[in-house]
C-alpha positions in Angstrom: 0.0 0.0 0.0 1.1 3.6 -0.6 0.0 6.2 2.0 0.0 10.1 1.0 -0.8 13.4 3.5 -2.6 16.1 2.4 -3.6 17.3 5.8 -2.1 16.9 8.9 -3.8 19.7 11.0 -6.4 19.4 13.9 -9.3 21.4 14.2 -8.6 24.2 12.2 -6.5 25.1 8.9 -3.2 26.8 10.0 -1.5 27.5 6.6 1.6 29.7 7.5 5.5 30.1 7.8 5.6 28.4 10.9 3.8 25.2 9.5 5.3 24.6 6.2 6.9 21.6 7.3 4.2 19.5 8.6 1.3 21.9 6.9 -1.6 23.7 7.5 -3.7 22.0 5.8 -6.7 19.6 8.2 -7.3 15.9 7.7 -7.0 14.1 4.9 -5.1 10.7 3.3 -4.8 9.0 0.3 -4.4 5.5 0.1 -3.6 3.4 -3.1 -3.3 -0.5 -3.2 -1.2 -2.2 -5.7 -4.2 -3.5 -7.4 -5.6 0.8 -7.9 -8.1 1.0 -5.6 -8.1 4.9 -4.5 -9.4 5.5 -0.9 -9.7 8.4 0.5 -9.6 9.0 5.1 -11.2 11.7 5.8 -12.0 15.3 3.5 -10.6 18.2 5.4 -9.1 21.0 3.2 -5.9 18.9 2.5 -8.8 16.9 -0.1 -8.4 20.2 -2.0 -5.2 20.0 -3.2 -5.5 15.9 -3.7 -8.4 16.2 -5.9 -6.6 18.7 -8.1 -4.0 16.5 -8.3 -6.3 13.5 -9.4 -7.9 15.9 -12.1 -4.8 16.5 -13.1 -3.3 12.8 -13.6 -6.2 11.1 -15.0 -7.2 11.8 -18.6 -10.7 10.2 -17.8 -13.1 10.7 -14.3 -12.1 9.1 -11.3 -13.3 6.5 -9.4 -12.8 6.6 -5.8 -14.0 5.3 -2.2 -13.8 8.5 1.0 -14.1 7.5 4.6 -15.2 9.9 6.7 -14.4 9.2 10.7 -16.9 11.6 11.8 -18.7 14.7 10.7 -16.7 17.8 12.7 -15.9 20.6 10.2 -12.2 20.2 10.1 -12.9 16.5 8.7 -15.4 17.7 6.0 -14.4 20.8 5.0 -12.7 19.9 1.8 -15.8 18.5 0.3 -17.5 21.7 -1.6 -13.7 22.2 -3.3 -13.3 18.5 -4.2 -13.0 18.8 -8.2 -13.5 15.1 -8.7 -16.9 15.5 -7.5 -17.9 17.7 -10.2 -16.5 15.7 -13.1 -19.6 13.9 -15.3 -18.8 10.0 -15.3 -16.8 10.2 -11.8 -17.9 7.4 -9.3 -17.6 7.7 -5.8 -18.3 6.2 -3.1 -18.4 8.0 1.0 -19.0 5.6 4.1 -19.3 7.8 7.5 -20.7 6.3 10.6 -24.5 6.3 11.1 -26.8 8.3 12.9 -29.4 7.3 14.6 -31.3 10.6 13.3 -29.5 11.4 10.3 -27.4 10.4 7.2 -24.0 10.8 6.1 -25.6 12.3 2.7 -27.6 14.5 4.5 -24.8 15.8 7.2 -22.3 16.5 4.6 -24.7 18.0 2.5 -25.4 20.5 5.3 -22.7 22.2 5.0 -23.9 23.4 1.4 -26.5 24.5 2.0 -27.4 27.9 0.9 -26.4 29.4 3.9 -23.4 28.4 4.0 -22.1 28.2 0.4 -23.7 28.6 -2.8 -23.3 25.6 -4.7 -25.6 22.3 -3.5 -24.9 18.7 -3.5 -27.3 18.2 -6.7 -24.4 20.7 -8.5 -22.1 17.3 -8.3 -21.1 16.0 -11.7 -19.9 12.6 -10.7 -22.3 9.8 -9.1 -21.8 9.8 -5.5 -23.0 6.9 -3.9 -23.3 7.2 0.6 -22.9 4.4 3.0 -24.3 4.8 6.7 -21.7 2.5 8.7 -21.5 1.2 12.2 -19.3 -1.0 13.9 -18.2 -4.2 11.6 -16.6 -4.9 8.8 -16.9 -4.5 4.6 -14.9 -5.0 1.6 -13.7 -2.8 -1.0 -12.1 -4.2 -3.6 -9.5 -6.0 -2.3 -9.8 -4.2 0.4 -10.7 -5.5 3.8 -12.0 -2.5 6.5 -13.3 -2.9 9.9 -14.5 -0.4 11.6 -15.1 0.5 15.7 -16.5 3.4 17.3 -13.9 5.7 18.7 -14.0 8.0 22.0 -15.0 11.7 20.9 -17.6 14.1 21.2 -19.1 13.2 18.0 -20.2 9.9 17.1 -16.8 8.4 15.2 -15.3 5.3 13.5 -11.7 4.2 13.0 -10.8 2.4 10.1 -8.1 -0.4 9.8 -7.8 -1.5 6.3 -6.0 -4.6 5.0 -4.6 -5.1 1.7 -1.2 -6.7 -0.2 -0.6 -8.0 2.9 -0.2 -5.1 4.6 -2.3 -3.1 7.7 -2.8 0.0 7.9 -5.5 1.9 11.0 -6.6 5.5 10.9 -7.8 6.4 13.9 -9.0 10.2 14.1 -9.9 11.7 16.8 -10.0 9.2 19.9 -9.4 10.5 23.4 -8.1 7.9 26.1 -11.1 6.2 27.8 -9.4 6.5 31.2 -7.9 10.4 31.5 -4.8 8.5 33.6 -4.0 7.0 30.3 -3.0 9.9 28.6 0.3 10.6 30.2 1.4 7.1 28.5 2.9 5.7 31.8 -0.2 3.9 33.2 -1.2 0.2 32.8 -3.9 0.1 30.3 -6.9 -0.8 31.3 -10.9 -1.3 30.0 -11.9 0.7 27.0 -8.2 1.9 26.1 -7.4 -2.3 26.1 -10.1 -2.6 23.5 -8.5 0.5 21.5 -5.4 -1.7 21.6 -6.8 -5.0 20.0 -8.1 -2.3 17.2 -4.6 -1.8 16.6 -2.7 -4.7 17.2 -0.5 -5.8 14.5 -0.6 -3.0 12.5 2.4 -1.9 10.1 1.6 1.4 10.3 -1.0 3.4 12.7 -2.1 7.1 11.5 -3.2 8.3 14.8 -4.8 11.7 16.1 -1.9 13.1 18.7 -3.4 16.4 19.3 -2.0 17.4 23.0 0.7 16.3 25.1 0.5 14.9 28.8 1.3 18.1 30.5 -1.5 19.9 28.5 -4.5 16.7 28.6 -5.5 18.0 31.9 -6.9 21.2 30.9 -8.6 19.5 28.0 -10.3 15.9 29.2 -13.5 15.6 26.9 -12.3 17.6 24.1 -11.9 14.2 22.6 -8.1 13.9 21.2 -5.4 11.9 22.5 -2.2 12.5 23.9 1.3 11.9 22.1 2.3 9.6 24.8 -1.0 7.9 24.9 -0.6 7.1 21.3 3.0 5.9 21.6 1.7 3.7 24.9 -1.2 2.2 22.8 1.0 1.5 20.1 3.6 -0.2 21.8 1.4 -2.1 23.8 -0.6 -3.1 20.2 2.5 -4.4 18.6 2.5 -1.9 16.0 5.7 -1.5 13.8 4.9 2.5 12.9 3.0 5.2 14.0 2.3 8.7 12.0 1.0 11.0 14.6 -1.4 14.0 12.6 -4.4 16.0 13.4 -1.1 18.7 14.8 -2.7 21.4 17.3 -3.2 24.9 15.4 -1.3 26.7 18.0 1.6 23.9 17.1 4.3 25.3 15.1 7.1 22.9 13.1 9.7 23.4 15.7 7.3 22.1 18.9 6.4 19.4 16.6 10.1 18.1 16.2 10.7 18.3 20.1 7.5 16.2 20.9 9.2 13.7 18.0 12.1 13.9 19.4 11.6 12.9 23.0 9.0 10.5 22.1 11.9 8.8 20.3 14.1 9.3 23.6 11.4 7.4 25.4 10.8 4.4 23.3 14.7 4.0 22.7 15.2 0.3 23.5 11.7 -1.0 23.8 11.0 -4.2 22.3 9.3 -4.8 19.8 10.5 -1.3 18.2 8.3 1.0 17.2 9.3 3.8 14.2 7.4 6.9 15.4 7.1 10.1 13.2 4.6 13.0 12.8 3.1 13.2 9.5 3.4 16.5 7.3 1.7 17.1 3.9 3.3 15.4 0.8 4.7 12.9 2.9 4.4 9.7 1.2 4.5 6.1 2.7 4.7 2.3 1.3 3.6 -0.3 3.6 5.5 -3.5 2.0 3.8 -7.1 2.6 4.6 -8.6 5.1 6.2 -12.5 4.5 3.8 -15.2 5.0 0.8 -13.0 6.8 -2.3 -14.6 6.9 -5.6 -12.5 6.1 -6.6 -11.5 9.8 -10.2 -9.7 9.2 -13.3 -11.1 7.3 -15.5 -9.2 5.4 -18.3 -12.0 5.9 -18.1 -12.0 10.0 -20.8 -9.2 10.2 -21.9 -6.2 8.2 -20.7 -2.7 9.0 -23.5 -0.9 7.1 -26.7 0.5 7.5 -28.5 1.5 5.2 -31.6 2.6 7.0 -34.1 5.7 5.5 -33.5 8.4 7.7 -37.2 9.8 7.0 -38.3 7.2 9.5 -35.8 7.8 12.4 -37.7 11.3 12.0 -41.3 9.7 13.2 -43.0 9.1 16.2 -43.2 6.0 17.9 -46.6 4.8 18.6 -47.8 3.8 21.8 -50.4 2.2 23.5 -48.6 1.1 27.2 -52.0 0.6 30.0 -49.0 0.2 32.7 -47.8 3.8 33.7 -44.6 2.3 35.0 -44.3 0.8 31.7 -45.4 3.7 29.8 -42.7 5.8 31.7 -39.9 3.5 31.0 -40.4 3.3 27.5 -41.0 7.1 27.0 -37.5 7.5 28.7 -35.9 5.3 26.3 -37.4 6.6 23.5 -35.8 10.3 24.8 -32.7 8.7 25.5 -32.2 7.4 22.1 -33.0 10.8 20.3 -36.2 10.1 19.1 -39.4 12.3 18.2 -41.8 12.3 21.5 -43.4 9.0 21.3 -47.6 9.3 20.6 -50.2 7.1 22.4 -53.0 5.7 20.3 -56.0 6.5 21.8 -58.6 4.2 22.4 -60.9 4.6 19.8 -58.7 6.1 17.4 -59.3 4.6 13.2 -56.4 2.3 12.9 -56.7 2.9 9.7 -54.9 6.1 9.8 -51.8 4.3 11.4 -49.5 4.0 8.4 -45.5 3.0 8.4 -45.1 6.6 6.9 -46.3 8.4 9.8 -44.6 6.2 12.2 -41.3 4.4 12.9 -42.8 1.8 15.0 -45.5 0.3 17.7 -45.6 -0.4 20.9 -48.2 -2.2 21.7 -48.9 -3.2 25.5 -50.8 -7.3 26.2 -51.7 -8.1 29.4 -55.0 -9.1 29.8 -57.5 -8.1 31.8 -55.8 -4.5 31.4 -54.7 -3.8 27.6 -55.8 -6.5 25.0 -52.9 -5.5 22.6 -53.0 -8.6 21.0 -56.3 -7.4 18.7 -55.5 -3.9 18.5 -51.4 -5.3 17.0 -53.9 -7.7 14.5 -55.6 -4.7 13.4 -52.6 -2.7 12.7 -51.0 -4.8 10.4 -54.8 -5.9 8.8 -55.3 -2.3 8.0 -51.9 -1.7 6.0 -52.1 -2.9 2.4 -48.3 -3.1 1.3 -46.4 -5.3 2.5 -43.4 -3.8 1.8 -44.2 -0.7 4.0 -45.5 -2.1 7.3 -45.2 -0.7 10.3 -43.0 -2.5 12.9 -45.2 -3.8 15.5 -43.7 -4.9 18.5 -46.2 -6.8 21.3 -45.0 -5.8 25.5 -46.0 -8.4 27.6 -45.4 -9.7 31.1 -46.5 -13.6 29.9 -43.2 -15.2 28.0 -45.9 -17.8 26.7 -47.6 -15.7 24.3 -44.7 -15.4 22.3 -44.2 -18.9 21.8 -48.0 -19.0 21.1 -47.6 -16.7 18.2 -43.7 -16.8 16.9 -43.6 -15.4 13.5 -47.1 -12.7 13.3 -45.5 -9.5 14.9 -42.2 -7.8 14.5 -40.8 -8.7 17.6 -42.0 -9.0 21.7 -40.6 -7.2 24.8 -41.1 -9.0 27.9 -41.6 -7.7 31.1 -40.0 -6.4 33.5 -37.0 -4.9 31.7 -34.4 -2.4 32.2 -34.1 0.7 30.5 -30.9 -0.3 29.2 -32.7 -3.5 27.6 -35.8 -1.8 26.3 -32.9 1.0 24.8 -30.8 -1.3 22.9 -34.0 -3.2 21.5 -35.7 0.1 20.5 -32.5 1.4 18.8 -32.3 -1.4 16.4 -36.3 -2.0 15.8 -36.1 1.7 14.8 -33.1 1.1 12.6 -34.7 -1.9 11.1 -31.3 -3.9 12.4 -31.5 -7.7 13.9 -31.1 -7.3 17.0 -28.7 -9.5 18.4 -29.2 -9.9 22.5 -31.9 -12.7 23.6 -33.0 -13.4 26.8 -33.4 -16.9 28.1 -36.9 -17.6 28.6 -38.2 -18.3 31.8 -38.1 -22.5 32.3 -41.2 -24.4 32.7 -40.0 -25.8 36.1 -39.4 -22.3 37.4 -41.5 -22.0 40.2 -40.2 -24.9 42.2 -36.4 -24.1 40.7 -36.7 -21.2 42.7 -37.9 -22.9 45.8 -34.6 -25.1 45.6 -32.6 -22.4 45.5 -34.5 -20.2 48.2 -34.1 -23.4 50.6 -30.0 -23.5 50.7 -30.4 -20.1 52.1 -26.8 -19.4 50.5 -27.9 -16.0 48.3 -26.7 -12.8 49.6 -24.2 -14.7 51.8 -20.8 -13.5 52.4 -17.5 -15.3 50.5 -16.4 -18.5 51.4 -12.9 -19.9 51.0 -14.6 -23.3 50.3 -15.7 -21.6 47.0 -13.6 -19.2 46.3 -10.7 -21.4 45.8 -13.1 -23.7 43.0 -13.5 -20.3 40.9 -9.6 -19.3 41.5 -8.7 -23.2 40.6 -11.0 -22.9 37.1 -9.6 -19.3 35.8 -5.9 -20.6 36.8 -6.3 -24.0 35.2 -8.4 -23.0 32.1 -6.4 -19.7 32.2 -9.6 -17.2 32.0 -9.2 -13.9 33.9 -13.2 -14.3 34.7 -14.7 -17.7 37.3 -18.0 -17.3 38.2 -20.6 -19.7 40.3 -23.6 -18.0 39.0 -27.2 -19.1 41.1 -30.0 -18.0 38.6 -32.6 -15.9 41.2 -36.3 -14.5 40.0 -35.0 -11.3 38.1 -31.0 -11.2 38.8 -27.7 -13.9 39.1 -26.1 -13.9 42.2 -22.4 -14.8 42.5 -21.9 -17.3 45.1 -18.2 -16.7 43.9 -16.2 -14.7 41.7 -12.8 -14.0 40.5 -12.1 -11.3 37.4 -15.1 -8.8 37.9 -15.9 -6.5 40.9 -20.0 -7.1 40.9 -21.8 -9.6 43.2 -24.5 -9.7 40.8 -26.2 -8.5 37.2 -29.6 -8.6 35.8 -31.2 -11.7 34.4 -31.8 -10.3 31.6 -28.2 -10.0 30.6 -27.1 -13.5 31.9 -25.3 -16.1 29.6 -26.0 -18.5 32.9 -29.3 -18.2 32.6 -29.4 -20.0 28.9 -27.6 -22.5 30.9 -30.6 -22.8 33.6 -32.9 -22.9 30.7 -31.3 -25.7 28.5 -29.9 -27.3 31.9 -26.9 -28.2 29.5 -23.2 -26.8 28.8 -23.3 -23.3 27.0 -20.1 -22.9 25.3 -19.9 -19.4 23.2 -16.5 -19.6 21.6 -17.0 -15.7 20.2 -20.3 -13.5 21.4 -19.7 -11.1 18.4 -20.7 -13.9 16.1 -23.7 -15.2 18.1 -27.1 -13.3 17.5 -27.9 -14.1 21.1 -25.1 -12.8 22.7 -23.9 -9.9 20.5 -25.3 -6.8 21.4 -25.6 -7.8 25.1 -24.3 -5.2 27.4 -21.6 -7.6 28.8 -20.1 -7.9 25.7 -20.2 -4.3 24.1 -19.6 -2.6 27.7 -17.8 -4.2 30.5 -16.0 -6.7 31.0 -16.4 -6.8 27.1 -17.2 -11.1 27.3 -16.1 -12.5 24.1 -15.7 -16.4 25.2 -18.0 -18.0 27.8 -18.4 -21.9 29.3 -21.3 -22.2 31.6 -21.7 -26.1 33.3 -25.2 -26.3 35.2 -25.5 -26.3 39.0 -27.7 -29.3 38.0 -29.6 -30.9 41.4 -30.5 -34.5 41.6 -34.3 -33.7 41.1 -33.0 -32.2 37.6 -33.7 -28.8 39.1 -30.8 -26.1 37.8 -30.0 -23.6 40.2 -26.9 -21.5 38.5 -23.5 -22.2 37.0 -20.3 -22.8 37.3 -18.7 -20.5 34.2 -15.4 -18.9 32.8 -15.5 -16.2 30.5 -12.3 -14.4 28.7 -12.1 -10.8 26.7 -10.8 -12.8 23.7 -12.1 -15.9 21.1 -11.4 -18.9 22.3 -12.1 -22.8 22.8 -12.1 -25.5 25.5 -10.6 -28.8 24.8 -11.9 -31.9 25.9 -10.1 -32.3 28.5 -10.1 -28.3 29.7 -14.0 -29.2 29.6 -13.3 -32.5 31.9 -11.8 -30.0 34.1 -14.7 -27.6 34.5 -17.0 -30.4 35.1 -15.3 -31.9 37.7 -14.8 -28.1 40.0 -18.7 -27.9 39.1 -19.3 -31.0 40.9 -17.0 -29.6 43.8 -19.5 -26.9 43.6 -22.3 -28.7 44.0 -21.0 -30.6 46.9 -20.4 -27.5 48.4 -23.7 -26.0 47.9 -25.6 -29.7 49.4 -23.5 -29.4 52.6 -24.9 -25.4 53.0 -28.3 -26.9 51.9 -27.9 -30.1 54.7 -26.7 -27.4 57.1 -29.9 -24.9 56.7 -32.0 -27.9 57.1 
């Protein structure tokens, strides 16, 4: 791959004498693959000057990909002055991350509007095509991208791109997730460990290095990172090269060499070494393949776009909630996520003037003798004509049964009770018209006597015991896991008898793998929770601890009653060998010993 600057400044263009070494010029990078694929990071007013340049070396239009890390001026300005754009037969192609509320065609073309300038989007020559993106991954030509969400002010991706066996990331702007991180001494921890999986292995890492340690502390939540941070990431990732952009304004060349230089200073000696410069404008790159790499992303693991109509994000929800605890919840979500101020259908009111254009969805409340939402729901979706324009209609219940009884007729079902964290992340992707992928385990048929087992060994909410404590340390030593749990399932939480990796002595049900355990009373092995719909959007694995392996063993009594798990969970893919899974069956039987000797002992 070949790698090209035309903008290297943050925030604002600072074209001057004392920037003509590293230039004035804000955020952009060209990328070319051996193969001719033309990508484009970002379109601050360094795109200016590139898309000269590609009028000028092609006799015919141009076809090119842009991606856009997030919306701020300084990222987008370039666009209006972008000659390519305006060239008849040009084909184009911008991704920028989704949302919820409104496109990446209709953000940048905000800034042309008439107050602002005087030429509109519909003035481009060229077919642009937009792509609304979230977290995932996507192929361009032979290109593989992956995209995560970064930590700024402004919803933003970071890109790490694959191609002639070579890796490149772009990652700008990104602000450590723990302030102590930015003065690149501190052990890494939560989010920022994330940010270093992003980068790990990368040959080179073009990375937002606004500020320095001493000057962070007057800036937390601006959203840019530290030079040090970036160095400490880097390191820590593996990565062979580092270009540190998106320079300060108030940054001439000269404080740019110092901050090179001691950086350099610093990592002197580390192992593996990392190359560190700062990138200036006409710099170019080549990122040679490296000897025997595998392919390490794959395009066909997920999908990282969205193509959602943003005219619906724009309409009401509909509701029709009996339950004023209910009804409260769900009008807080709906304000949470950004949404229009949800409507209640009045009783009474035609449902035949309840189309899919006037609304983004329904909620629609069953729980008879209250709210008989199950008729009104029938009626909705009896009263639209097309098919292809339905409106979403999403049954809330408090019986798990009823779905069972009628799998397949409505959109989806939202049992009760619920969090508002739950009833958020389903109503975010309902109204983006996304799978989502977080199940609850249904409730089992044997529940109400389950519980009475568990109830009798009067062990929840008990203080730790060495007896158990040393099974859990035992299973994350010998399976080497940072997270042992024993996990007893209660009405509407799990209680840890026992834990070793997470600092909480218990989570919702609603969010517990153990619970799928309790339900199948069978072994739940999830070698990777991003590629299982049931486990990929829960909020263990996209917020802490960030579960990406689990093996759950049922707390299995001799009546056949399941009261919990034993389980081990890890931040990384994995698998359990026969024998590693000999190994967790025979500490859950310890377990269970334990937990008959507290049961004989209460009786």
């Amino acid at each position: 791959m070949q790698i090209r600057f035309w903008g290297t400044r943050g925030s604002i263009a600072k074209p001057g004498q004392s920037t003509v070494r590293y230039g004035g010029n804000t955020s952009c990078v060209e990328l070319r693959t051996d193969s001719g694929v033309l990508v484009v990071f970002d379109c601050g007013t360094g795109a200016h000057e590139l898309g000269r340049q590609l009028v000028k070396e092609h006799k015919s239009a141009t076809r090119g990909h842009i991606l856009i890390s997030h919306t701020h001026w300084d990222h987008i300005q370039g666009i209006p002055f972008f000659e390519p754009f305006f060239e008849p037969g040009g084909e184009w192609d911008i991704y920028g991350p989704k949302g919820l509320l409104q496109s990446i065609r209709e953000t940048l073309a905000g800034q042309m509007e008439h107050n602002y300038f005087p030429i509109s989007v519909e003035k481009f020559g060229a077919t642009i095509r937009y792509h609304d993106l979230v977290e995932g991954s996507f192929s361009i030509g032979d290109l593989q991208v992956v995209t995560q969400y970064l930590n700024h002010p402004a919803l933003t991706l970071g890109y790490k791109v694959e191609a002639d066996g070579a890796t490149m990331v772009y990652c700008c702007d990104h602000e450590p997730n723990v302030p102590a991180a930015a003065s690149g001494t501190s052990e890494i921890t939560g989010h920022d460990s994330r940010h270093v999986e992003f980068l790990a292995g990368a040959d080179l890492v073009v990375h937002d290095a606004q500020y320095t340690a001493q000057e962070y502390p007057a800036r937390i939540g601006w959203g840019h990172s530290t030079a040090e941070y970036v160095v400490r990431v880097c390191q820590a990732a593996g990565v062979k090269r580092v270009a540190l952009t998106h320079h300060d304004p108030l940054r001439d060349d000269d404080a740019v060499d110092r901050i090179i230089s001691e950086l350099r200073q610093r990592a002197a000696g580390a192992q593996p070494p990392l190359d560190i410069l700062a990138a200036a404008e006409g710099q170019v790159l080549h990122i040679d393949a490296a000897a025997g790499r595998a392919r390490t992303t794959r395009g066909e693991q997920f999908t990282a776009k969205a193509n959602v109509d943003a005219a619906t994000l724009r309409r009401p929800v509909l509701l029709h909630i009996a339950d004023a605890g209910l009804r409260r919840l769900l009008t807080e979500a709906i304000r949470l996520e950004g949404l229009p101020e949800a409507i209640e259908l009045r009783d009474g009111q035609p449902l035949d003037t309840i189309a899919a254009d006037r609304y983004s969805l329904a909620l629609i409340q069953h729980d008879l003798p209250v709210a008989d939402g199950l008729s009104i729901a029938r009626r909705i979706q009896e009263s639209q004509s097309d098919a292809l324009l339905r409106l979403p209609v999403v049954l809330v219940t408090a019986d798990p049964e009823l779905q069972t009884q009628h799998e397949g007729v409505f959109t989806d079902w939202l049992v009760s009770p619920f969090s508002l964290s739950y009833a958020r992340t389903k109503l975010r992707f309902w109204t983006l018209r996304l799978a989502c992928r977080w199940v609850r385990a249904r409730i089992p048929a044997n529940e109400a006597r389950r519980l009475e087992e568990l109830h009798k060994l009067a062990v929840l909410d008990t203080p730790a015991e060495a007896r158990f404590d040393r099974i859990t340390r035992i299973a994350a030593a010998t399976l080497d896991v940072p997270i042992a749990l024993i996990s007893l399932v209660d009405r509407d939480r799990q209680w840890f008898k026992s834990c070793v990796g997470i600092n909480v002595n218990e989570t919702p049900r609603e969010v517990a793998f153990c619970a799928h355990a309790v339900l199948l009373r069978a072994d739940v092995v999830v070698p990777d929770t991003l590629l299982d719909d049931r486990f990929a959007d829960n909020p263990l694995v996209v917020d802490g601890p960030r579960i990406r392996f689990y093996a759950g063993t049922p707390l299995q009594m001799a009546n056949g009653d399941c009261l919990g798990t034993l389980c081990v969970a890890d931040t990384r893919p994995r698998q359990l060998s026969a024998d590693e899974m000999t190994m967790l069956h025979d500490l859950r039987d310890m377990a269970l010993e334990q937990l008959t000797r507290t049961r004989a002992v209460a009786a």
